[in-house]
N, C-alpha and C positions, 0 to 999 in steps of 0.2 A: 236738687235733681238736675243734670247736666242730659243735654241733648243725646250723649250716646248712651245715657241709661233709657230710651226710648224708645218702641219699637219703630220702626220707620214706616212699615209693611207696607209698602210701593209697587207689590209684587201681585200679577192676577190669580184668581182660583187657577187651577190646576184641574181644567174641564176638557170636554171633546171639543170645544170650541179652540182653547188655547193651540189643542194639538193640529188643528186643521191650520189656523195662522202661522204657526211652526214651520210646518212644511210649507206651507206657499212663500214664506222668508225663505227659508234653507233652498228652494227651488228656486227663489227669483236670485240668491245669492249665488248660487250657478252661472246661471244665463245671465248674471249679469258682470259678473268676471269675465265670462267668456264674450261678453260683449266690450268692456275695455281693452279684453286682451287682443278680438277681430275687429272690430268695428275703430275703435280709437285708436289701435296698435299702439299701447301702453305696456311696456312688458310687465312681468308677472312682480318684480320691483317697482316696478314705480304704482301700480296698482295698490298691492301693500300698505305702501307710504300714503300714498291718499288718501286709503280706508283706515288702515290707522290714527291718521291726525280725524277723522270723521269722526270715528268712536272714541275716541280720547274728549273731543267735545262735548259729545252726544252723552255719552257716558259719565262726565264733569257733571253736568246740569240736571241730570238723571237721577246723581246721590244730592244734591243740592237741593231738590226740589222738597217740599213736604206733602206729597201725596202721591194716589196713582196716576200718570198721565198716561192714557192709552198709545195718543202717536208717539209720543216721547217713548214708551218704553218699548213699541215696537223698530220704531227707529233704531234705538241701539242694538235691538236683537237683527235687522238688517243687517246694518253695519258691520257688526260680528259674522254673518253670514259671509258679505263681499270679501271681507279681509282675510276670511280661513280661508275661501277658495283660491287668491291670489297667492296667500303666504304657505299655502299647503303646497301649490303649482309651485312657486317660486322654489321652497327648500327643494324638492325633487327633483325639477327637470331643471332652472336656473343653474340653483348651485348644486346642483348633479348629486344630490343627497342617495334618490333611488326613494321610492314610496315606504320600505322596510323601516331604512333608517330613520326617515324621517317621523314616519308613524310609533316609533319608539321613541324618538327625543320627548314628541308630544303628550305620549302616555306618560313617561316621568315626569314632565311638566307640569300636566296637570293631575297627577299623584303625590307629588311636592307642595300645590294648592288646596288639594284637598286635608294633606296633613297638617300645614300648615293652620287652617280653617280650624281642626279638631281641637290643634293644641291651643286655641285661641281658650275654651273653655264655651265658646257659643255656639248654640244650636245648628245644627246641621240645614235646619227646616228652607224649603223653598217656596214657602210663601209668605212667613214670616221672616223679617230681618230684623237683629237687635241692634245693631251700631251701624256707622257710615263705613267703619275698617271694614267691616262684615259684608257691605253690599257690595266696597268696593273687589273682596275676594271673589262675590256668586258674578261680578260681572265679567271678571279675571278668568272664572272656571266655565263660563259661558263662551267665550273666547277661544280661549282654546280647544274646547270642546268642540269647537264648530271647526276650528282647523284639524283639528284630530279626527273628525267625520267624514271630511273630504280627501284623506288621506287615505282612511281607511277604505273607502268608496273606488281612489284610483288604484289601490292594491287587487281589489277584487276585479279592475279592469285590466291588469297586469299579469293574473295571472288566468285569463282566458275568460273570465267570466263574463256576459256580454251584459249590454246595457239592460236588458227588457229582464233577463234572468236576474240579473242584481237589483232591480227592484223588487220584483218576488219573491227575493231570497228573502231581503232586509225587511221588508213586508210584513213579512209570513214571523221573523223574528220581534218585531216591534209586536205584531198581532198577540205574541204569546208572551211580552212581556206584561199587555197590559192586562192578559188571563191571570199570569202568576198573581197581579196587582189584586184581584179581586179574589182569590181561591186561597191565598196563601198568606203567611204571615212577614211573609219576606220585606224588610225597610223600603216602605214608600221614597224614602231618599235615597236610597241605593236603585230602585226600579226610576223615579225619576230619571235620575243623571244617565242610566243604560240608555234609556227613551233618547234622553236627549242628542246625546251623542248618535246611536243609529238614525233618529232622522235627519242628522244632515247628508252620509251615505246618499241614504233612501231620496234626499230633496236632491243630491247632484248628480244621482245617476238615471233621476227621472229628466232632470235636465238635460244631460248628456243625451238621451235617447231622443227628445224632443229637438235638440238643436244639430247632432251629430252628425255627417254625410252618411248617406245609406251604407257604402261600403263599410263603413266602421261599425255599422250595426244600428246606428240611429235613424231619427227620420226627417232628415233635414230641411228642420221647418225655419232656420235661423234662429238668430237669439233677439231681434227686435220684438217680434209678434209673442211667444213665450214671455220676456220679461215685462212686455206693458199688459198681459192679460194678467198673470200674476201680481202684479204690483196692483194692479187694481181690483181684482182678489183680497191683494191685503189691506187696501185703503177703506173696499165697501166691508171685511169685516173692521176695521177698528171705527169703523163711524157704527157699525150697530152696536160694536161692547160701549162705544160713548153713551148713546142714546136708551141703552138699556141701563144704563149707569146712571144717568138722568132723571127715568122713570122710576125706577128703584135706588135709590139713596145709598140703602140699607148694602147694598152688593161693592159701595164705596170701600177699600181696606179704610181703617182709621188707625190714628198714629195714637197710640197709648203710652203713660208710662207707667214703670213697671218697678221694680226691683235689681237691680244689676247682682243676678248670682247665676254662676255657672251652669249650661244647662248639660244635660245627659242625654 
């Protein structure tokens, strides 16, 4: 029995808890782009490259590890926040992509991950992982997805829609994807990955509203006080998922092994 016939499962339940730390990453990954990009005056490349070599590390140690680590696996999902929002900025307005193009490169990108992922022969699931190739795909489609959400978010800013409406809009969408999740038979992996990708939207145009100059439709509160209220948002929730993980053992993912045969 070889380590990648193992399940890894490193991955948390998939609760209302997950989703509220989702969006306080995808929002602090906002404000805090936009804080490299005013505060540090890093352009939208070099931002990129920073948060890329971030999560390449974060990410390395992340499938290396044998269990769940809370800050460790919110970290990378950070990481992956900062870097979509820079390398979303960057394709568009750097190398003058335009938010269309560039929100299409994205979607094939991560439609080539996902098939990719299928022809593997392993599970789709997002909370179980069978192999380290496998986690290294869900952290791949994580990734992109989050640059693909900030793309899609400035598109909606593009085409007139204002900060405060773009989050009701996306709101109101995320609201009824997770009604389908419960009423309907529809692939929990399929409404997953919808989720996923609208909250980052929804986490950068809540930022955008929060840091924006009033003329633009925001409420210009800056991007220091937003990104340390948030980041600490995210740090007081992963110190309770610790502590609750603590107290209850049993809510630990554990790494099993299994059989190595194709799943459906």
């Amino acid at each position: 029995m070889t380590n990648e016939s193992s399940i890894i499962n490193k991955l948390p339940l998939i609760t209302l808890g997950f989703w509220v730390l989702k969006i306080a990453a995808t929002t602090l990954g906002e404000t805090g782009a936009d804080f490299f990009k005013e505060d540090l005056e890093l352009t939208y490349m070099q931002s990129s490259m920073l948060m890329i070599g971030c999560f390449l590390v974060l990410a390395s140690i992340q499938i290396a590890v044998k269990k769940y680590v809370p800050f460790l696996f919110w970290a990378v999902i950070l990481s992956t926040s900062v870097y979509g929002t820079a390398m979303a900025d960057c394709l568009s307005r750097q190398m003058k992509l335009g938010y269309y193009w560039t929100t299409l490169i994205l979607v094939s990108v991560l439609a080539v991950i996902f098939i990719f992922w299928r022809i593997t022969g392993s599970t789709m699931s997002v909370t179980d992982i069978r192999t380290r190739k496998v986690e290294a795909l869900y952290w791949l489609a994580i990734l992109f997805s989050n640059t693909l959400g900030t793309a899609v978010g400035d598109s909606l800013d593009e085409v007139g829609v204002g900060f405060r409406q773009s989050v009701i809009l996306i709101g109101g969408i995320i609201a009824l994807v997770a009604v389908l999740a419960y009423v309907t038979k529809i692939s929990r992996v399929l409404l997953f990955w919808i989720a996923f990708v609208l909250t980052r939207p929804f986490g950068a145009t809540s930022g955008d509203w929060l840091t924006k100059p009033v003329e633009k439709g925001g409420l210009n509160i800056g991007t220091a006080w937003p990104s340390g209220t948030l980041l600490a948002i995210l740090v007081i929730g992963v110190i309770w998922v610790m502590i609750k993980l603590r107290r209850q053992p049993a809510l630990q993912p554990a790494a099993v092994e299994v059989e190595e045969t194709p799943a459906i």
